[in-house]
C-alpha positions, 0 to 999 in steps of 0.5 A: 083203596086210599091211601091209608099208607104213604111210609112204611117202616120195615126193621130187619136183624139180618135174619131170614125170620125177620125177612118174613115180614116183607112179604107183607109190607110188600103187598101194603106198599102196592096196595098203598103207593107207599114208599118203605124204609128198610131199616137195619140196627147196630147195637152200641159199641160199648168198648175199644176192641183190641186186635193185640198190643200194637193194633186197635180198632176203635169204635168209630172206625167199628162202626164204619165196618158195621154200618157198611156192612149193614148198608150192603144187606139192606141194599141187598134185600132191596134189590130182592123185592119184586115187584118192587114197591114205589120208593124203597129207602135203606137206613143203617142206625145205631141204637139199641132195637126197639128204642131206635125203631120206635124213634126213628118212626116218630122222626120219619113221618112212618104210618105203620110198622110191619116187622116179624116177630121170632115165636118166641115163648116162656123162658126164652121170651123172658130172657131175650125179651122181645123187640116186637113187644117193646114197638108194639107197647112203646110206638104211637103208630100201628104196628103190624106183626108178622109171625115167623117161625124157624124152619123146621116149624114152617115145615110142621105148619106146611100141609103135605100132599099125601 
Protein backbone atom coordinates (compact mmCIF):
# COMPACT_ATOMS: atom_id res chain seq x y z
CA UNK A 1 0.00 0.00 0.00
CA UNK A 2 1.64 3.69 -0.50
CA UNK A 3 1.68 5.71 1.91
CA UNK A 4 -1.46 7.32 1.61
CA UNK A 5 -1.00 8.21 5.79
CA UNK A 6 2.25 9.76 7.24
CA UNK A 7 0.30 11.52 10.55
CA UNK A 8 -2.47 10.48 12.21
CA UNK A 9 -4.28 12.33 14.68
CA UNK A 10 -6.19 10.66 17.35
CA UNK A 11 -8.25 12.94 20.00
CA UNK A 12 -8.96 11.19 23.09
CA UNK A 13 -11.66 12.47 26.29
CA UNK A 14 -10.26 10.09 28.57
CA UNK A 15 -13.13 7.80 28.29
CA UNK A 16 -13.04 4.06 27.08
CA UNK A 17 -15.84 5.15 24.20
CA UNK A 18 -13.32 7.60 22.77
CA UNK A 19 -10.45 4.68 23.11
CA UNK A 20 -12.39 2.65 20.46
CA UNK A 21 -11.13 4.72 18.08
CA UNK A 22 -7.53 3.28 18.33
CA UNK A 23 -8.12 0.14 17.11
CA UNK A 24 -8.56 1.80 13.85
CA UNK A 25 -6.18 4.29 13.73
CA UNK A 26 -3.94 1.43 14.62
CA UNK A 27 -4.26 -0.75 11.71
CA UNK A 28 -3.71 2.64 9.34
CA UNK A 29 -0.87 3.52 11.30
CA UNK A 30 0.71 -0.36 10.36
CA UNK A 31 -0.71 -0.21 7.14
CA UNK A 32 0.39 3.46 6.55
CA UNK A 33 4.23 3.48 8.46
CA UNK A 34 2.40 6.47 9.91
CA UNK A 35 3.31 8.10 13.16
CA UNK A 36 0.08 9.03 15.43
CA UNK A 37 -0.30 11.82 17.71
CA UNK A 38 -2.53 10.88 20.70
CA UNK A 39 -3.96 14.21 21.69
CA UNK A 40 -5.84 14.95 25.14
CA UNK A 41 -7.71 18.47 25.64
CA UNK A 42 -8.18 20.67 28.80
CA UNK A 43 -11.32 22.62 28.49
CA UNK A 44 -10.22 26.62 29.33
CA UNK A 45 -10.01 27.27 33.01
CA UNK A 46 -12.59 30.22 33.22
CA UNK A 47 -11.72 31.28 37.08
CA UNK A 48 -9.44 31.25 40.14
CA UNK A 49 -10.58 28.17 41.95
CA UNK A 50 -10.70 29.02 45.63
CA UNK A 51 -9.51 26.26 48.17
CA UNK A 52 -10.92 28.53 51.53
CA UNK A 53 -10.27 32.19 52.62
CA UNK A 54 -6.34 31.70 53.07
CA UNK A 55 -5.60 29.35 49.77
CA UNK A 56 -6.13 29.55 46.11
CA UNK A 57 -5.12 27.76 43.25
CA UNK A 58 -4.84 29.89 40.23
CA UNK A 59 -5.16 29.03 37.01
CA UNK A 60 -1.98 28.33 35.72
CA UNK A 61 -0.79 26.25 38.59
CA UNK A 62 -4.68 24.21 37.53
CA UNK A 63 -3.26 23.90 34.58
CA UNK A 64 -0.04 22.45 35.54
CA UNK A 65 -2.29 19.56 37.62
CA UNK A 66 -4.36 19.09 34.69
CA UNK A 67 -2.06 18.97 31.99
CA UNK A 68 0.07 16.52 33.93
CA UNK A 69 -2.29 14.57 34.81
CA UNK A 70 -3.61 14.52 31.00
CA UNK A 71 -0.02 13.93 29.87
CA UNK A 72 0.14 10.65 32.25
CA UNK A 73 -3.16 9.07 30.52
CA UNK A 74 -2.09 9.73 27.21
CA UNK A 75 1.24 8.22 28.10
CA UNK A 76 -0.52 5.53 29.48
CA UNK A 77 -2.34 4.67 26.56
CA UNK A 78 0.40 4.84 24.63
CA UNK A 79 2.16 2.19 26.16
CA UNK A 80 -1.26 0.11 25.80
CA UNK A 81 -0.74 -0.07 21.94
CA UNK A 82 0.62 -3.31 20.81
CA UNK A 83 2.01 -3.48 18.35
CA UNK A 84 2.78 -0.14 18.56
CA UNK A 85 2.87 1.82 15.57
CA UNK A 86 6.34 3.61 14.10
CA UNK A 87 6.45 7.03 16.19
CA UNK A 88 3.52 7.77 18.62
CA UNK A 89 3.37 11.41 19.84
CA UNK A 90 1.47 12.54 23.36
CA UNK A 91 0.19 16.28 23.19
CA UNK A 92 -1.84 17.84 26.10
CA UNK A 93 -3.47 21.15 24.65
CA UNK A 94 -6.15 23.50 25.90
CA UNK A 95 -8.80 24.71 24.14
CA UNK A 96 -12.26 24.14 23.68
CA UNK A 97 -12.54 19.99 21.63
CA UNK A 98 -13.16 20.68 18.49
CA UNK A 99 -12.10 24.08 17.91
CA UNK A 100 -8.31 22.55 19.43
CA UNK A 101 -8.67 19.25 17.27
CA UNK A 102 -9.18 21.10 14.27
CA UNK A 103 -6.27 23.71 14.68
CA UNK A 104 -4.08 21.41 15.86
CA UNK A 105 -4.52 19.21 12.70
CA UNK A 106 -4.09 22.37 10.33
CA UNK A 107 -0.63 23.28 12.29
CA UNK A 108 0.58 19.69 12.41
CA UNK A 109 0.99 18.32 8.92
CA UNK A 110 -2.14 15.66 9.92
CA UNK A 111 -3.50 13.75 6.97
CA UNK A 112 -6.37 12.09 8.58
CA UNK A 113 -8.49 12.51 11.92
CA UNK A 114 -9.69 9.09 13.46
CA UNK A 115 -11.90 9.60 16.55
CA UNK A 116 -14.92 7.88 18.00
CA UNK A 117 -17.98 9.22 18.06
CA UNK A 118 -20.16 8.72 21.50
CA UNK A 119 -23.90 7.38 19.61
CA UNK A 120 -25.47 10.08 20.88
CA UNK A 121 -28.97 11.12 19.18
CA UNK A 122 -32.05 13.52 19.40
CA UNK A 123 -32.12 15.49 22.63
CA UNK A 124 -28.88 14.43 23.94
CA UNK A 125 -26.98 15.40 20.69
CA UNK A 126 -28.82 18.74 20.95
CA UNK A 127 -27.73 19.57 23.93
CA UNK A 128 -24.07 18.29 24.32
CA UNK A 129 -23.84 18.83 20.78
CA UNK A 130 -21.16 16.77 19.34
CA UNK A 131 -17.35 17.39 18.81
CA UNK A 132 -17.29 14.55 16.27
CA UNK A 133 -19.75 17.00 14.04
CA UNK A 134 -17.76 20.06 14.60
CA UNK A 135 -14.29 18.05 13.23
CA UNK A 136 -16.34 16.44 10.83
CA UNK A 137 -17.93 20.08 9.42
CA UNK A 138 -14.87 22.32 10.22
CA UNK A 139 -11.68 20.08 9.21
CA UNK A 140 -9.95 20.37 5.90
CA UNK A 141 -8.59 16.69 6.36
CA UNK A 142 -10.66 13.74 6.47
CA UNK A 143 -11.94 12.70 9.21
CA UNK A 144 -12.57 9.04 9.91
CA UNK A 145 -15.30 8.22 12.66
CA UNK A 146 -15.16 5.46 14.60
CA UNK A 147 -18.67 4.68 16.21
CA UNK A 148 -18.61 3.65 19.89
CA UNK A 149 -21.52 2.76 21.76
CA UNK A 150 -21.90 2.32 25.91
CA UNK A 151 -21.49 -1.23 27.40
CA UNK A 152 -24.37 -2.60 27.70
CA UNK A 153 -25.26 -1.62 23.67
CA UNK A 154 -21.93 -3.23 22.85
CA UNK A 155 -23.43 -5.98 24.68
CA UNK A 156 -26.92 -5.70 22.59
CA UNK A 157 -24.85 -5.67 19.53
CA UNK A 158 -22.82 -8.83 20.51
CA UNK A 159 -24.05 -12.18 18.83
CA UNK A 160 -24.65 -14.94 21.53
CA UNK A 161 -23.31 -18.19 21.24
CA UNK A 162 -26.60 -20.17 21.74
Amino acid sequence: MENTYKHILVPLDGSQLAEVALKDALILSELSSAEMTLLRIVEPMENVIKLDEHHAIFIDEQWKIYKKQAFEYIDSIRKQLDPEPVKVNCVVEMGHAAETIIEYAQKHSVDIIVMATHGRSGLKQWVYGSVAGKVLRGAHHPVLLVRSYEEKKARELTPRNS
